[in-house]
C-alpha positions in Angstrom: -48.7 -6.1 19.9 -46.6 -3.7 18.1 -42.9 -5.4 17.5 -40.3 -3.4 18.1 -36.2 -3.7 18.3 -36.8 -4.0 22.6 -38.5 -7.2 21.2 -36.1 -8.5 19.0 -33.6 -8.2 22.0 -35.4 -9.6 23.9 -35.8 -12.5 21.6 -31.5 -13.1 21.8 -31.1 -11.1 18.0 -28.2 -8.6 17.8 -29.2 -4.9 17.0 -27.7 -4.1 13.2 -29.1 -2.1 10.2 -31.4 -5.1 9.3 -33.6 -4.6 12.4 -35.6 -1.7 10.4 -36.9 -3.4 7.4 -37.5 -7.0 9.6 -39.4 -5.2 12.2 -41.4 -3.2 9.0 -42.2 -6.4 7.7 -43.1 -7.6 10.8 -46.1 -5.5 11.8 -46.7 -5.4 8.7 -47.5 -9.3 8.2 -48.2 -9.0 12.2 -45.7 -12.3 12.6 -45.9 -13.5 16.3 -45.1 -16.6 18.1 -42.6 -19.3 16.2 -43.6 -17.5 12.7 -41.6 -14.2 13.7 -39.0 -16.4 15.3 -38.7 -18.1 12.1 -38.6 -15.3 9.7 -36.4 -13.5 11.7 -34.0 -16.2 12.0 -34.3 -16.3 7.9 -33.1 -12.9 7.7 -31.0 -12.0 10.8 -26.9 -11.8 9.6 -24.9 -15.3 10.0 -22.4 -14.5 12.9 -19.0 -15.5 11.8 -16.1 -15.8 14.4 -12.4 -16.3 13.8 -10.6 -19.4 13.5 -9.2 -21.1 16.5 -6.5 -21.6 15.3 -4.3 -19.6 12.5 -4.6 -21.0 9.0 -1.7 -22.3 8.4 1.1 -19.9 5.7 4.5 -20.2 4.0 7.3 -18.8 5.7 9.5 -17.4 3.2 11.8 -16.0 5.1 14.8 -16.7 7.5 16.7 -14.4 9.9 20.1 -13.7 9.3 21.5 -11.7 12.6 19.9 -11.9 16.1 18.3 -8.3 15.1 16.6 -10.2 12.3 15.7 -12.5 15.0 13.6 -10.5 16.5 11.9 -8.8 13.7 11.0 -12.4 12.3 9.8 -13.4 15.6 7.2 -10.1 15.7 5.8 -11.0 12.4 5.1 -14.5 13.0 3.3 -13.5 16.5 1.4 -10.8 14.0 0.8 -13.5 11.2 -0.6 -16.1 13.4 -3.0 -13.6 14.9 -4.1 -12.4 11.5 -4.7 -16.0 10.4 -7.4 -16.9 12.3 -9.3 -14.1 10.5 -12.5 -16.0 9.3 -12.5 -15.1 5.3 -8.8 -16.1 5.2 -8.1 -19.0 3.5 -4.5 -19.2 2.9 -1.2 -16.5 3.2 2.8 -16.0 2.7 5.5 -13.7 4.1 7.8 -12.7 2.1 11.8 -12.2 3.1 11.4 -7.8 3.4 9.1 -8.3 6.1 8.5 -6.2 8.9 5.6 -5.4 11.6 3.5 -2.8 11.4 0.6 -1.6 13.6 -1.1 -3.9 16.6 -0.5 -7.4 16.8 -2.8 -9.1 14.7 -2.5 -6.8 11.4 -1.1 -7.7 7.7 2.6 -7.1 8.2 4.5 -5.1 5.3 6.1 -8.1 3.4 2.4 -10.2 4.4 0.4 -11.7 1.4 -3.3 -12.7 2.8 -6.2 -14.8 0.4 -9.6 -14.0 1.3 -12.8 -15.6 0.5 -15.5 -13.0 -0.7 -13.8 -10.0 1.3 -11.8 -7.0 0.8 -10.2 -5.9 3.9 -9.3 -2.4 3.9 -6.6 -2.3 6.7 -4.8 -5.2 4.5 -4.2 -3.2 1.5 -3.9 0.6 4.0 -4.3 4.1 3.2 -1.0 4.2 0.5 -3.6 2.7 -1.8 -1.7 0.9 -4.8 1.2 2.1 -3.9 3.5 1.6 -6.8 7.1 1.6 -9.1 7.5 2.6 -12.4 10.2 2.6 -14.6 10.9 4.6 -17.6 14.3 3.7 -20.0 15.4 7.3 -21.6 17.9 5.8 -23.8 21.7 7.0 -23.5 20.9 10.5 -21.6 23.5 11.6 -19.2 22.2 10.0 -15.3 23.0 13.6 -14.3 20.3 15.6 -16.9 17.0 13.2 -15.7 18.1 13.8 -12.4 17.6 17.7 -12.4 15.0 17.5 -15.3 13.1 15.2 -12.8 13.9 17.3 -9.6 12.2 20.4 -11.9 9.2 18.1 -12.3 8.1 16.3 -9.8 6.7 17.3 -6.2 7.4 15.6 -2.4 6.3 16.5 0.8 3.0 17.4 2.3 -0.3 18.4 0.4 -0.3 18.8 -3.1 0.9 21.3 -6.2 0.7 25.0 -6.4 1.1 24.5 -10.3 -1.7 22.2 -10.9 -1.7 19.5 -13.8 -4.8 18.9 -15.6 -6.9 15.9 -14.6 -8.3 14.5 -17.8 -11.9 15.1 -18.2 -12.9 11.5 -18.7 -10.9 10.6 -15.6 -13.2 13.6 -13.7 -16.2 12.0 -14.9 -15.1 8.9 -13.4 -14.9 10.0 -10.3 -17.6 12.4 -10.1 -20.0 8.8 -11.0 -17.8 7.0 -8.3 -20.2 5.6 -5.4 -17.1 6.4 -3.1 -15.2 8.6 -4.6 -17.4 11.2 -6.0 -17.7 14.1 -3.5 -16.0 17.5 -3.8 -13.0 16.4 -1.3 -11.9 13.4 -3.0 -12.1 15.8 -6.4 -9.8 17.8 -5.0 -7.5 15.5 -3.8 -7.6 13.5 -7.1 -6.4 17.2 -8.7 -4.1 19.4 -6.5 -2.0 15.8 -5.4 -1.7 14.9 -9.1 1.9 15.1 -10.1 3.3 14.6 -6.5 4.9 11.9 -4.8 4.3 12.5 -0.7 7.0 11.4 1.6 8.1 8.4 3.8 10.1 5.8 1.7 8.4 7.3 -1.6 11.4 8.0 -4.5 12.6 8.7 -7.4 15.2 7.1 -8.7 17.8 7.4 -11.7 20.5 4.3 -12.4 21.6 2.6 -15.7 20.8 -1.2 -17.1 23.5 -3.3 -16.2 22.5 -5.0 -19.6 21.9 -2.1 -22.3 23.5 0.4 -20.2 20.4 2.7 -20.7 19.7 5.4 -18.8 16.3 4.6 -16.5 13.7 6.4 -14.0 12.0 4.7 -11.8 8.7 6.1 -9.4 8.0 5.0 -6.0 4.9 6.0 -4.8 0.9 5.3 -3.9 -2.6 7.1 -4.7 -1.5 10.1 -2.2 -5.0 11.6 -0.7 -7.3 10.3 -3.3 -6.8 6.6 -2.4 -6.4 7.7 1.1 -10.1 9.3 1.4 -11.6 6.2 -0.2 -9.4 3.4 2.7 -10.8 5.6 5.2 -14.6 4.8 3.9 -14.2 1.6 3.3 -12.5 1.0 6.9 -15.8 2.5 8.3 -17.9 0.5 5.8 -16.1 -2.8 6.7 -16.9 -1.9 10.5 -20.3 -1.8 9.7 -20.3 -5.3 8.6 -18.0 -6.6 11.6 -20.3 -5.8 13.9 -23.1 -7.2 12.3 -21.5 -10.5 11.2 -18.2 -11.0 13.1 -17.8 -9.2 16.2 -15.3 -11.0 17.8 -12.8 -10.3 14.4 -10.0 -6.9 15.5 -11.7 -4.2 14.2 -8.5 -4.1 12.0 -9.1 -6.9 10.4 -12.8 -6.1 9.7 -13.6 -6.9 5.9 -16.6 -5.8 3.0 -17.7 -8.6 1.5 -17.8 -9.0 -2.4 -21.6 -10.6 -2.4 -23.1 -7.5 -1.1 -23.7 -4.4 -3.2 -21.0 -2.1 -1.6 -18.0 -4.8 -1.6 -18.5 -4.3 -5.6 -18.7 -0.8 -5.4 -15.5 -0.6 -3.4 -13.9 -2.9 -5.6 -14.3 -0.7 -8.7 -13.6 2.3 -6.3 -9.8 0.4 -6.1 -9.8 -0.1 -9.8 -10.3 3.9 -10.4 -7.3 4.7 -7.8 -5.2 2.5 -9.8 -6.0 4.1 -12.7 -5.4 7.6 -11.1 -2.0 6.1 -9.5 -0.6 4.5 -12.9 -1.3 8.3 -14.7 0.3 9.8 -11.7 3.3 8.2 -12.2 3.4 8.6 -16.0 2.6 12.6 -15.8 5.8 12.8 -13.8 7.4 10.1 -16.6 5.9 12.4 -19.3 7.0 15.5 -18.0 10.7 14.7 -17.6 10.8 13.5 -20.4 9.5 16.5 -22.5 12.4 18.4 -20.0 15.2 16.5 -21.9 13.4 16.2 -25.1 13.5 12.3 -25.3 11.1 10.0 -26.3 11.0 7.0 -23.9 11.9 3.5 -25.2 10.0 1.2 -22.7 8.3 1.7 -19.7 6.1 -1.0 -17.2 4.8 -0.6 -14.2 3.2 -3.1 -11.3 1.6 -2.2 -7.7 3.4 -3.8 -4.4 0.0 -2.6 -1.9 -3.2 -3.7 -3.6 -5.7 -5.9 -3.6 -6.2 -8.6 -6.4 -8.9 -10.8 -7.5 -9.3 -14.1 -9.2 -12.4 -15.4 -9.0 -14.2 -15.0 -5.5 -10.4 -14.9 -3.7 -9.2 -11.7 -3.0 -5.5 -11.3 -2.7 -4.5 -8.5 -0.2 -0.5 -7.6 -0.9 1.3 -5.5 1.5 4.0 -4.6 0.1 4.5 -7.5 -2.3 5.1 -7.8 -5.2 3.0 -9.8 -7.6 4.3 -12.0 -10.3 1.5 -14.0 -12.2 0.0 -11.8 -15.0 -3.7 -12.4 -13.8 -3.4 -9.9 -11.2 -1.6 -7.3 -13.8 -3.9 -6.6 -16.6 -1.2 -4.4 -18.2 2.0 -6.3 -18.1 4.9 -6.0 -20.2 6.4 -9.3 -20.9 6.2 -10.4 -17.2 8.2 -8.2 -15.9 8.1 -6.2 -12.4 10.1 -4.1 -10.4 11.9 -4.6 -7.3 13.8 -1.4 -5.5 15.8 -2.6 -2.5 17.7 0.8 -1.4 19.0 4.4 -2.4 22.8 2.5 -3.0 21.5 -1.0 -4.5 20.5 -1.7 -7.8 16.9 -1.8 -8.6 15.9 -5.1 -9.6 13.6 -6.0 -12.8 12.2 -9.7 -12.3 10.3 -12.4 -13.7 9.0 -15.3 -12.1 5.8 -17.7 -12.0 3.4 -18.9 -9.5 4.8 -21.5 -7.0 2.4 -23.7 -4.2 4.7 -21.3 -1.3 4.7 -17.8 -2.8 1.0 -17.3 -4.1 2.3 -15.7 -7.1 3.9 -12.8 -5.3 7.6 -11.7 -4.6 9.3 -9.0 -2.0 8.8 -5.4 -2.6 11.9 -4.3 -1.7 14.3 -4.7 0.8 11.9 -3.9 4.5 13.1 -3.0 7.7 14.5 -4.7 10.8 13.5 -1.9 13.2 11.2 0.7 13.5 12.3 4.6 11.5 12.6 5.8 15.2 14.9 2.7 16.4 17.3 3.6 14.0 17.5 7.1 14.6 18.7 6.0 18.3 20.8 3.6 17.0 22.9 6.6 14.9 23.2 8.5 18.2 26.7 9.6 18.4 26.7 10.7 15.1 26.1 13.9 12.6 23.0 14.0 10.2 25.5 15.2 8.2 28.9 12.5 9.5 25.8 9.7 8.3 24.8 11.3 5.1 28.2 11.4 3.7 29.4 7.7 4.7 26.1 6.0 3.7 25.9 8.0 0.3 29.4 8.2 -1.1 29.2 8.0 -4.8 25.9 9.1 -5.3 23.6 11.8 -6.6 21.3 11.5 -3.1 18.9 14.9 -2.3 16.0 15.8 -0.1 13.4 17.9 -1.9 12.8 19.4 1.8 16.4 20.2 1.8 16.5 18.6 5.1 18.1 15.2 5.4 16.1 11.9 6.6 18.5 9.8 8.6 15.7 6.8 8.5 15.7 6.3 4.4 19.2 5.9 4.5 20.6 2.5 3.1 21.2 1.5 6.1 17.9 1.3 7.8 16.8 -1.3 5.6 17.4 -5.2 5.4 20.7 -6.1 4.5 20.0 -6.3 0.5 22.5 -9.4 -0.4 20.2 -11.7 2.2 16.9 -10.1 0.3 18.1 -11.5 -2.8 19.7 -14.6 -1.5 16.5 -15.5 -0.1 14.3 -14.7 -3.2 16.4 -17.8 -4.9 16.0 -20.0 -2.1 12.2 -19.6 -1.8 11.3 -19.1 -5.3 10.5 -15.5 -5.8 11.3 -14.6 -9.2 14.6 -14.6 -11.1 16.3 -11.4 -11.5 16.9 -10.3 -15.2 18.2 -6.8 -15.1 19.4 -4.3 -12.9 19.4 -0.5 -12.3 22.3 0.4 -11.5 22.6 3.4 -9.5 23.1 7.0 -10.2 21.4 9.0 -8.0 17.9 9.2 -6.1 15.3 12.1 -4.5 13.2 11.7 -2.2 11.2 14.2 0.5 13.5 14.3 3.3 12.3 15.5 6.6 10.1 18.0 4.9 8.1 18.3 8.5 11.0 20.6 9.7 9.5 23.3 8.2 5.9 22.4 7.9 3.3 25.2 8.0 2.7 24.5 11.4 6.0 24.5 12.6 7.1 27.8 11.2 4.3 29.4 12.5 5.0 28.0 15.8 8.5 29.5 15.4 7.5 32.8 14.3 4.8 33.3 17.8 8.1 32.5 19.6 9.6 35.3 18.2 7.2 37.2 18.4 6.8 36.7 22.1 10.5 36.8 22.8 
């Protein structure tokens, strides 16, 4: 009788891409009886279901209004969820914190160990999204402001004026298992050089300490990175359904052993290596503006994954402090922005049993960019601008003001800090004063689409 999957079915197996060669070798070998049940137990996928209970993680973090109460509360209910994710063998939340997506998913502010897996949805399209800092020496805050603002590019989609992408780079990605198709080449050209939108900045300040005069860049891998999350999401699906269908489809994970979990993970190594030359084109560049040579400059990732051994540490927005998961630190250093009006933070610190070698990212939010919006009701885009950025250099490469990155939809940034003492999150040794800040304001005001829309109703009127 001539096996097919009907008889595998029938035989209590789950359908997956390993019924094809099985029922090959099957026929082939014309197994029957207790020998195909045997060999088709040998080589059917190892079902894998959550914990039944969460894994236990360190809370590093304590709310400080009844506002914070709540937000606290949400990303407990999410990190208890997320913890009974099989391949998770221990996690932390750091004190920026904040829920994002359906219960059950990494929380920004979440740090999450995995054995053997790299979870896509725990590291999320803004692929190694990333600060760095640049120290111009004793140049007016004012001139790498505009020299920057000439430079630089937020917003949707990518440049008109296109920056070369360095032929060795190309030829990494063109040899890339994931990333080497036409689209992610074009992504990994045109968005070279820009910045995209959200809480993505760029920053100018001076060192409390030298009084130097320092840029800092806030931003991820743009489309490239986002082209390659959006494979490995489907990839990672694959595998849930053949080995853990009862996981959330968000947590679904590739797993290091087999051959694609290594080809992702060097797919992640190549969009930190596009991300870290995005940022220092943009570095470079404003610096050739003012005609300065730059004095020191470091860099580290905040949403990445990192590896030590078979563990894979996904960071979501954390920062991480033990030099094993930098490979290009400058003396243990990283950099911690809070907001537009607070100093940006450079910190050291060491591996501790509660903070899995990791540290806030910033400041976080307590509700959502829409919550706060309501919360301003009452008042003036313009009334809000002017009270929450007295003092400063603040502008919106859209020219249109975004109410939600003001400084005061984010954490309280005192508490941040007080709480990276108590728990052990690094020790602050400098500080960036602020100066000024850019970022891509509500650029969708007059998106393509939008002014197009405007124009038919003109048209028609």
């Amino acid at each position: 009788m001539k096996i097919s999957g009907k008889t595998l079915v029938e035989l209590g197996f789950r359908p997956g891409k390993w019924f094809k060669e099985a029922i090959e070798y099957a026929n082939e070998k014309q197994l029957a009886g207790e020998e195909l049940i045997k060999y088709l137990e040998g080589v059917s996928p190892t079902i894998i279901d959550p914990h039944y209970q969460s894994i236990p993680y360190h809370k590093n973090i304590r709310a400080e209004s009844e506002e914070e109460s709540e937000n606290v509360k949400q990303v407990f209910d999410t990190m208890d969820e997320l913890m009974k994710t099989p391949t998770i063998v221990e996690g932390a939340v750091m004190p920026d914190a904040c829920p994002t997506g359906s219960k059950g998913q990494i929380p920004v502010g979440g740090v999450v160990v995995a054995k053997d897996a790299i979870h896509p949805s725990m590291h999320s399209a803004d692929v190694c999204c990333s600060v760095m800092m640049t120290s111009l020496g004793y140049v007016e805050p004012r001139k790498v402001l505009d020299a920057a603002h000439l430079v630089t590019h937020f917003g949707g989609g990518g440049r008109k004026d296109l920056f070369d992408l360095p032929l060795n780079l190309e030829e990494k990605v063109r040899d890339d298992y994931f990333l080497g198709d036409e689209r992610s080449l074009m992504l990994a050209r045109t968005h070279l050089g820009t910045q995209g939108d959200g809480n993505h900045f760029l920053f100018v300040g001076q060192s409390k300490s030298t009084g130097e005069t320092i840029m800092v860049t806030h931003h991820g891998s743009r489309g490239f990175g986002a082209t390659l999350y959006k494979k490995g999401k489907k990839i990672a699906e694959n595998f849930r359904k053949q080995i853990s269908p009862q996981t959330k489809s968000a947590n679904a994970w590739i797993p290091y052993s087999e051959e694609e979990g290594k080809k992702y993970w060097q797919s992640l190594q190549l969009v930190r290596e596009w991300t870290k030359m995005n940022h220092s084109i943009i570095h470079d560049k404003t610096c050739e503006q003012l005609k300065v040579d730059p004095l020191v400059r470091f860099w580290n990732e905040h949403n990445f994954v990192f590896k030590d051994g078979d563990m894979f540490y996904h960071a979501k927005g954390a920062t991480p402090l033990d030099d094993r998961f930098v490979p290009d630190s400058y003396e243990q250093l990283r950099i911690v922005p809070l907001n537009m009006s607070e100093p940006v933070l450079i910190v050291r610190g060491e591996t501790t049993s509660t903070n899995l070698g990791f540290a806030p990212h910033g400041a976080g939010r307590n509700v959502s960019r829409s919550q706060h919006i309501r919360k301003k009701a009452g008042q003036s885009t313009e009334e809000i601008f002017a009270e929450e950025t007295r003092g400063l250099d603040i502008r919106f490469f859209s020219s249109h003001i975004d109410i939600s990155e003001l400084p005061s939809a984010y954490k309280n940034a005192d508490n941040v800090q007080e709480q990276m003492k108590e728990f052990g999150l690094g020790e602050v040794v400098d500080e960036i004063l602020p100066y000024g800040c850019l970022m891509a304001g509500d650029w969708q005001k007059d998106a393509p689409w939008r002014r197009r829309k405007r124009r038919g109703k003109v048209r028609k009127g």
